[in-house]
C-alpha positions as CSV (number, residue, x, y, z in Angstrom):
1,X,30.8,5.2,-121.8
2,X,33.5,3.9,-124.1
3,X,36.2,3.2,-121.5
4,X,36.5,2.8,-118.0
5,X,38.1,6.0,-116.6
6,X,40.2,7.2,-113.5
7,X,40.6,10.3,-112.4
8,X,43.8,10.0,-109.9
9,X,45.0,13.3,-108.1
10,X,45.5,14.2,-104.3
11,X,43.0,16.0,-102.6
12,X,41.8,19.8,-104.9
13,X,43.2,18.6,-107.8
14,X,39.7,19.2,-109.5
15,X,38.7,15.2,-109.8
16,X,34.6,15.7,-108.8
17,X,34.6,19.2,-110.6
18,X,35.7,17.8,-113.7
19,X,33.4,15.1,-113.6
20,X,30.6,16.6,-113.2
21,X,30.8,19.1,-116.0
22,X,32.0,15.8,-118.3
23,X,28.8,14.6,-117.2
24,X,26.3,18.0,-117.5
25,X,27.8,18.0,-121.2
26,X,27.2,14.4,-122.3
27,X,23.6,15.0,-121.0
28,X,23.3,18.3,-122.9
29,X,25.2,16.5,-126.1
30,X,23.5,13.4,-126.0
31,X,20.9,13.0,-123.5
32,X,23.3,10.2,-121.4
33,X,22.4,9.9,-117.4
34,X,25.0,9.8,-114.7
35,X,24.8,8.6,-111.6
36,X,27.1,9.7,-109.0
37,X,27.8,7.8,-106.0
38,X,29.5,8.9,-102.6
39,X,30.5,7.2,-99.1
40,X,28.4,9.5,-96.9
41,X,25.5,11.8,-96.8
42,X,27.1,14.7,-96.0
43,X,29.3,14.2,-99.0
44,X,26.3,13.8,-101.2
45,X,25.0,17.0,-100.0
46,X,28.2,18.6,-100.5
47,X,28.2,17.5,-104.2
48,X,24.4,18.6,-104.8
49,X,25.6,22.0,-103.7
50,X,28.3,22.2,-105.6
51,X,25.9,21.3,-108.5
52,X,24.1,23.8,-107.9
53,X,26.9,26.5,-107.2
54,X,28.0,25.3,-110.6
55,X,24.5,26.1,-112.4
56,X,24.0,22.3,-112.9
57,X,20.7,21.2,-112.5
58,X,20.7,17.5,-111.0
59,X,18.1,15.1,-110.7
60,X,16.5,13.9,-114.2
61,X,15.7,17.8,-114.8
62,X,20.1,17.4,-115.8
63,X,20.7,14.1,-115.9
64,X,22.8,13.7,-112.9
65,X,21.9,11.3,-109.9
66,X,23.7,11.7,-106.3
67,X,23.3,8.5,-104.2
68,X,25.5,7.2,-101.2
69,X,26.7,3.6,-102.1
70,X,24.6,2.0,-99.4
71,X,21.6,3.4,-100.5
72,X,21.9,2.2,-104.0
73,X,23.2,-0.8,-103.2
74,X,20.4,-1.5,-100.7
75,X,17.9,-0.4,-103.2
76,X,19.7,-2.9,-105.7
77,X,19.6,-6.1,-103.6
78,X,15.9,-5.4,-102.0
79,X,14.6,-5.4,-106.2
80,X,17.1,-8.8,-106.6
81,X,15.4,-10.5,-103.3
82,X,18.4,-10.2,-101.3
83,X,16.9,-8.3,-98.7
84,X,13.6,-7.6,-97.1
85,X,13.6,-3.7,-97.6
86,X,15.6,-1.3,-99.2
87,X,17.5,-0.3,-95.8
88,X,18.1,-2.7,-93.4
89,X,21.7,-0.9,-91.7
90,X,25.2,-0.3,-91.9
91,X,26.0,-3.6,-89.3
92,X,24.1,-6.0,-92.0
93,X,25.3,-4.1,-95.3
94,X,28.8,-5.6,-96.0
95,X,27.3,-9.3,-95.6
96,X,24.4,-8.3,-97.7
97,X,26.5,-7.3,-100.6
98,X,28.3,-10.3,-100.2
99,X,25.2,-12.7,-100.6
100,X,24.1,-10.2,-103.8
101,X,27.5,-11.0,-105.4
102,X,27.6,-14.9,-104.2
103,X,24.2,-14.8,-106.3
104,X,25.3,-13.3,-109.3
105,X,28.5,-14.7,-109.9
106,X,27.0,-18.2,-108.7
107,X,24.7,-18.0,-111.1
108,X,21.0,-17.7,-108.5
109,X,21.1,-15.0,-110.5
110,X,21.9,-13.7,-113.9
111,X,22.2,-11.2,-116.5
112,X,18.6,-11.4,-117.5
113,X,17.5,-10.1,-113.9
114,X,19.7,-7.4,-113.9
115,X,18.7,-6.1,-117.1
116,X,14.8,-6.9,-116.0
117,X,15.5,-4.4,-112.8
118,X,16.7,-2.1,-115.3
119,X,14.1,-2.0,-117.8
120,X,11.2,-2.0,-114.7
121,X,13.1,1.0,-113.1
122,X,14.7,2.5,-115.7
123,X,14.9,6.1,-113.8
124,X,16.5,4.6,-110.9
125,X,18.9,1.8,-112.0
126,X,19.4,2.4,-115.9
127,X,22.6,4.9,-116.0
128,X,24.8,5.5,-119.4
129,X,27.5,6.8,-116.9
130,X,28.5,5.8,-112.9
131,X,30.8,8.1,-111.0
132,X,32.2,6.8,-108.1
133,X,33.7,10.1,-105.5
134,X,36.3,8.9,-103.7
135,X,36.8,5.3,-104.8
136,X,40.0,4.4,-103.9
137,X,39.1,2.9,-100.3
138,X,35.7,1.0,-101.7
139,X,35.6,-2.0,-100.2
140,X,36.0,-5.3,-102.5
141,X,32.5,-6.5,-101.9
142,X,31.5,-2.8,-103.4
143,X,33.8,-2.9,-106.5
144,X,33.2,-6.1,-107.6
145,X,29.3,-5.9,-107.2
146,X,29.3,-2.6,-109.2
147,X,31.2,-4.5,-112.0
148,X,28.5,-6.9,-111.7
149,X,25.7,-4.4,-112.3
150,X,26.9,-2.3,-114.5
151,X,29.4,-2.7,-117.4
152,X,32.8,-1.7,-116.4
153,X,33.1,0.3,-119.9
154,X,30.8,3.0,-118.2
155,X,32.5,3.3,-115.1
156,X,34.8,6.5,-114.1
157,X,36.3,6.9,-110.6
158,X,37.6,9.6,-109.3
159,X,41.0,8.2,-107.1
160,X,42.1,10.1,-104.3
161,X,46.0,9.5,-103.6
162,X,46.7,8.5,-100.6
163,X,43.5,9.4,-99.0
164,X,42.4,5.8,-97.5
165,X,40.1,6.3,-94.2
166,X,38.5,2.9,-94.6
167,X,40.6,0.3,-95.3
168,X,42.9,-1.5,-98.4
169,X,43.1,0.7,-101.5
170,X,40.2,-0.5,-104.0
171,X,40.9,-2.8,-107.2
172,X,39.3,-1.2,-109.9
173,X,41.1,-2.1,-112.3
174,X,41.4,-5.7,-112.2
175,X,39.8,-7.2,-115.3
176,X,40.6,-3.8,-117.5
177,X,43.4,-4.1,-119.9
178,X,45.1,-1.6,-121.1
179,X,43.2,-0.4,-124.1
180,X,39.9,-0.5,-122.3
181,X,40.9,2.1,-119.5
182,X,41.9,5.9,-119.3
183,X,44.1,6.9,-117.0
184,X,44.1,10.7,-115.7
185,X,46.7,12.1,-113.2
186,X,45.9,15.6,-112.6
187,X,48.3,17.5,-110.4
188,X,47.1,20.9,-110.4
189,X,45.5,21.9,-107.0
190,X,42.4,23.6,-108.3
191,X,40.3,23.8,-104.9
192,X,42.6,25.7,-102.7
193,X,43.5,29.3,-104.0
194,X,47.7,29.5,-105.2
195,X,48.8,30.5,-101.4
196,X,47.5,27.9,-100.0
197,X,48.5,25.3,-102.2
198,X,52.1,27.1,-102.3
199,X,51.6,26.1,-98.1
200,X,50.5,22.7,-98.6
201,X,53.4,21.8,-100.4
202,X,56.0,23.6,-98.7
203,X,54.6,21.4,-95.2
204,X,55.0,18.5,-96.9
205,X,58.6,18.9,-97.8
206,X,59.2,19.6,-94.3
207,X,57.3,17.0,-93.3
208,X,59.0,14.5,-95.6
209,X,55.5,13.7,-97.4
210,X,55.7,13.3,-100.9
211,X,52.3,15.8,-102.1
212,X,52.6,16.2,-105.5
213,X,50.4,19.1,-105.8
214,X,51.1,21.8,-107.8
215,X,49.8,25.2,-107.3
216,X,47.7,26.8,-109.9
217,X,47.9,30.5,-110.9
218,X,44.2,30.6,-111.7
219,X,42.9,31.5,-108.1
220,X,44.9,34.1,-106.3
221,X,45.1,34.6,-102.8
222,X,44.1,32.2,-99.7
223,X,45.6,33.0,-96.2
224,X,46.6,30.1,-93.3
225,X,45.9,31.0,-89.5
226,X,47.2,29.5,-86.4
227,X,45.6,30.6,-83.5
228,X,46.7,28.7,-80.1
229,X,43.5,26.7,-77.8
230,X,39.9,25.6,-78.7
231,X,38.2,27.5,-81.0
232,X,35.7,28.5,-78.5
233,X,38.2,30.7,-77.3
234,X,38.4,32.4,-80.6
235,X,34.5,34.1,-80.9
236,X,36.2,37.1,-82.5
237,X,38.4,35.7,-85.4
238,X,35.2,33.0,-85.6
239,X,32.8,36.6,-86.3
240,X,35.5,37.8,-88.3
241,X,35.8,35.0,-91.0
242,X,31.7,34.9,-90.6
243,X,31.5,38.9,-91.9
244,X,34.4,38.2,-94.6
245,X,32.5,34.6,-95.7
246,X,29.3,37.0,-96.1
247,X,31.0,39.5,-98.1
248,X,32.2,36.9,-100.5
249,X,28.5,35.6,-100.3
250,X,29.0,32.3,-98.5
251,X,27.0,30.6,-96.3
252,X,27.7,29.3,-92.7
253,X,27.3,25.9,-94.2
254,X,30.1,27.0,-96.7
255,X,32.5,27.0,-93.9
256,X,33.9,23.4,-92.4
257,X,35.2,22.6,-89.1
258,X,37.2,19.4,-88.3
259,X,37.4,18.0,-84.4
260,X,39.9,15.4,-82.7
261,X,38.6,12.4,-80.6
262,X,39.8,14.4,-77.6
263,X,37.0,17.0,-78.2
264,X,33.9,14.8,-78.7
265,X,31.7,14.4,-76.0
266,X,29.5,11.5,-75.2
267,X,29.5,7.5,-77.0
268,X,27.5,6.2,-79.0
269,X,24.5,7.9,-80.8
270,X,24.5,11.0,-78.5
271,X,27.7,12.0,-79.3
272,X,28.4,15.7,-79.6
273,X,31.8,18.0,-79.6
274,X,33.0,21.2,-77.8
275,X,33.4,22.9,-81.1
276,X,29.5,22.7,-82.0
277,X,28.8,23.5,-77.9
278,X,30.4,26.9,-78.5
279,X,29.1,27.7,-81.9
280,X,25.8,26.7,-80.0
281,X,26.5,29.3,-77.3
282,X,26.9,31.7,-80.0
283,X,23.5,31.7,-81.0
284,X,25.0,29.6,-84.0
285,X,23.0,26.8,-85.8
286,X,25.1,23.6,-86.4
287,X,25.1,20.4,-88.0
288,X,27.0,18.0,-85.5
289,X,28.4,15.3,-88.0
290,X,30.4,13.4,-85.2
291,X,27.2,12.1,-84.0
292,X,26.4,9.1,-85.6
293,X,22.5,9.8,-86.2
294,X,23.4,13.2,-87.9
295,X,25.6,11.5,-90.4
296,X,22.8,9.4,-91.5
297,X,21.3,12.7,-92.9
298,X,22.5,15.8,-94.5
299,X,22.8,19.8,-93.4
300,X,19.0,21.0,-94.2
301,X,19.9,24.7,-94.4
302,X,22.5,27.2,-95.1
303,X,22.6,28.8,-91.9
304,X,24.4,25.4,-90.4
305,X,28.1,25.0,-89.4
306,X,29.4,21.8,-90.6
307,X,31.2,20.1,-87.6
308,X,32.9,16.5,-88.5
309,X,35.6,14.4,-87.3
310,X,39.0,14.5,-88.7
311,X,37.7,10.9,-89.9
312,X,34.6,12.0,-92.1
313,X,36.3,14.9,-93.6
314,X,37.8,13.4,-97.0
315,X,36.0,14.4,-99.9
316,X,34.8,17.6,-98.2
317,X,35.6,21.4,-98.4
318,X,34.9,24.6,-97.3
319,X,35.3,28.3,-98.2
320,X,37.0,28.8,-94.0
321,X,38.1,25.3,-92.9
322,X,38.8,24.8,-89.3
323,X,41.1,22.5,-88.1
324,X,40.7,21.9,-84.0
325,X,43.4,20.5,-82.4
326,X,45.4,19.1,-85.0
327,X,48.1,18.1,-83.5
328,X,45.7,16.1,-81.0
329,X,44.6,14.6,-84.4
330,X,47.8,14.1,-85.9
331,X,48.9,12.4,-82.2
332,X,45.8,10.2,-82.0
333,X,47.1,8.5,-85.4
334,X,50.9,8.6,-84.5
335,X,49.5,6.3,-81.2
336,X,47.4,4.0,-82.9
337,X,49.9,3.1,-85.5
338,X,52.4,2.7,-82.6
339,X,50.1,0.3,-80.5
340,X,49.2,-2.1,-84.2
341,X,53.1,-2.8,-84.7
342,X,54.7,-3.4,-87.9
343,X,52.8,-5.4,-90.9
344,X,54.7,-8.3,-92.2
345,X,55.7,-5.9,-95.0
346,X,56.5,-2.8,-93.3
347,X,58.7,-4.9,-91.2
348,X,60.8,-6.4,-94.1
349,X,61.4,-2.6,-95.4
350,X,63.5,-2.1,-92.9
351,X,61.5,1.3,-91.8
352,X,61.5,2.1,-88.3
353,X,57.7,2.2,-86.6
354,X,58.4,5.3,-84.9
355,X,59.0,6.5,-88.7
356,X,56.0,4.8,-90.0
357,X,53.8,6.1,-87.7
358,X,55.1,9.6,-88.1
359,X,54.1,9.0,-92.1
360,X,50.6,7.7,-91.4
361,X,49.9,10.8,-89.3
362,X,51.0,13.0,-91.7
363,X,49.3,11.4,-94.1
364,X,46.0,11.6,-92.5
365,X,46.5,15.2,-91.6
366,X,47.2,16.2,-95.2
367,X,43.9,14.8,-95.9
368,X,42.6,17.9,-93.5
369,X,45.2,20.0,-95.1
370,X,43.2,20.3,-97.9
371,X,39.9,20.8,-97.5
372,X,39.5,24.5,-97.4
373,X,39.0,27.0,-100.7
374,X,39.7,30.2,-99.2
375,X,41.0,30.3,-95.6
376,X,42.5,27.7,-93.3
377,X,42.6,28.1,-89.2
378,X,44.5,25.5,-87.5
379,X,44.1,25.3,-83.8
380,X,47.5,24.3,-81.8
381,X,47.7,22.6,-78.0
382,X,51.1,21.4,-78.0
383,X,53.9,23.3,-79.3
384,X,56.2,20.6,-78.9
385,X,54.0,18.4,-81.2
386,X,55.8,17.3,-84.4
387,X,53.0,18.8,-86.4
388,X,53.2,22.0,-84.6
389,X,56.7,22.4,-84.9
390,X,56.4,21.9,-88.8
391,X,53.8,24.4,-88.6
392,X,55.8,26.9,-87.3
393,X,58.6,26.2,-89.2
394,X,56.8,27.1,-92.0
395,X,55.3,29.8,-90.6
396,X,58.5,31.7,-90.3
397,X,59.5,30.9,-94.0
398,X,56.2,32.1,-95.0
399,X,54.8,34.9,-93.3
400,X,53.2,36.8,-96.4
401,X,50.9,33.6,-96.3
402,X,50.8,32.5,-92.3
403,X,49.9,35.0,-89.7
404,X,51.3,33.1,-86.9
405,X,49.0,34.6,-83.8
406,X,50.7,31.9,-81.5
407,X,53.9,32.9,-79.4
408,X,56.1,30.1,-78.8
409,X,56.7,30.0,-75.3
């Protein structure tokens, strides 16, 4: 509450972690209330588990708030008159916030009503501390109504490094100077266990990706697998995790498993994926995330599989992460940068797009990369893949870490 504070690290690096015991103590020390805000539900639900998991209690019996953006920022511009309920959609959202701001900084509105809403509803707009997960691809509309509300002073972000999955990188810290922000860069990787992290890195140098990770010497262990085909092809390494998960005392829903475009079936709000099909077959409970209905709400018990598209996986982990078809995934992006062409500035860099696109794969594949705690499976199609041949590469130069159950043909 005395600076506004970032947290800046690449994906394990211990950003949400260290928040949320910075703000369990400041409750415990001095009664303060933090409110946490994430992009999606199933992100929320991750961090109330991992609250939980921790021993923190959450809610006003700790202190600490978890909201999604949209809901608080709905709930915000129904109580400024903005809107006509609390929740009107995702389609009307970004103009919404727009209008809020317009009103604000156009004076409809001013400080006096803001601190009115706060004094009528103290419990559920009056916070001495905001964290925002994931902040670095917020849109503007978001940021600059958040520095509206709230003074900047008592805002801490945590900044994922080069994790964008929704647009231009965030300016948070326009309108900070110097001695009224704190600047973090942790390196450590602190989710993923040492082997893992000593993998991680030792892909990125061969995939020419800058990952600036270092492995930690805290958490022994952690094993890679790449298995060849669709997981549902793979029922006995699937029951085999499962029984070594159990013995470690996780819960299905402690395990996450990431799908390509390629294996989602259906448009629309009745989409569902081949991955959750088989776990289905299985007898296996599952909480579909690439359907958009699903991601409006969060896993409701333990006993569910977490199934999400490469897309909604930042911010995310899991004690066995599975990775379907990533080089599919890592092929979809390559594609789609391909077919968008070189930005003005990328052209005048003199970088080839075939090089560019390679980068922005990578990039969103390292975001995959590392999600997992314990155990990574990768699923391979194409051998001849960029990605896979990196993979095998590596595989070879690290075999007490990769079991390499694939034979190159």
């Amino acid at each position: 509450g005395e600076t506004f504070t970032c947290l800046r690290g690449h994906g394990g690096t211990g950003k949400t972690v260290t928040f949320l015991q910075s703000a369990w103590k400041s409750y415990k020390d001095r009664d303060a209330r933090t409110l946490v805000l994430t992009y999606n539900h199933a992100l929320a639900a991750d961090i109330r588990r991992l609250l939980a998991l921790l021993g923190v209690p959450s809610g006003e019996e700790g202190g600490i708030m978890v909201q999604t953006a949209m809901s608080f920022f709905y709930a915000w511009m129904h109580r400024l008159g903005v809107t006509a309920s609390d929740d009107e959609g995702y389609a009307a959202y970004p103009a919404k916030c727009r209008e809020a701001l317009d009103n604000l900084t156009g004076g409809a509105l001013d400080d006096a009503d803001i601190a009115a809403i706060k004094q009528s509803s103290p419990r559920r707009f009056d916070f001495d501390w905001i964290v925002v997960d994931e902040a670095q691809d917020w849109p503007l509309y978001e940021v600059a109504l958040l520095k509206r509300l709230y003074d900047p002073r008592t805002l801490a972000i945590a900044d994922g490094v080069d994790q964008l999955v929704r647009g231009e990188k965030a300016d948070w810290l326009g309108g900070t100077t110097r001695d009224t922000r704190l600047l973090v860069n942790l390196v450590h990787c602190l989710r993923m266990k040492r082997n893992l992290a000593v993998f991680a890195a030792a892909l990125a140098d061969e995939a020419g990706i800058s990952l600036d990770i270092l492995p930690s010497d805290k958490a022994g262990g952690g094993r890679v697998v790449l298995v060849p085909g669709p997981w549902s092809s793979q029922r006995e390494l699937h029951d085999e995790r499962a029984a070594q998960g159990a013995a470690a005392k996780n819960e299905p829903i402690d395990s996450l498993y990431c799908v390509p475009t390629a294996s989602i079936i259906g448009v629309g709000e009745t989409r569902t994926s081949s991955l959750s099909r088989a776990l289905a077959g299985w007898g296996l409970d599952t909480w579909d995330g690439v359907d958009e209905r699903k991601r409006q709400d969060f896993p409701r018990s333990t006993s569910e599989h977490r199934v999400v598209h490469y897309m909604s996986c930042r911010g995310l982990e899991g004690w066995t992460v599975v990775l379907e078809s990533l080089d599919q995934f890592w092929a979809e992006r390559f594609e789609l940068k391909k077919s968008e062409g070189l930005a003005p500035g990328e052209a005048e860099s003199l970088i080839s797009l075939d090089d560019l696109a390679a980068k922005q794969a990578w990039r969103w594949a390292f975001i995959a990369l590392t999600r997992p705690i314990d155990t990574l499976v990768i699923t391979l199609s194409d051998l001849d893949n960029p990605l896979s041949k990196a993979l095998l590469k590596v595989a070879r130069d690290f075999p007490d870490i990769v079991e390499n159950r694939i034979v190159p043909g």
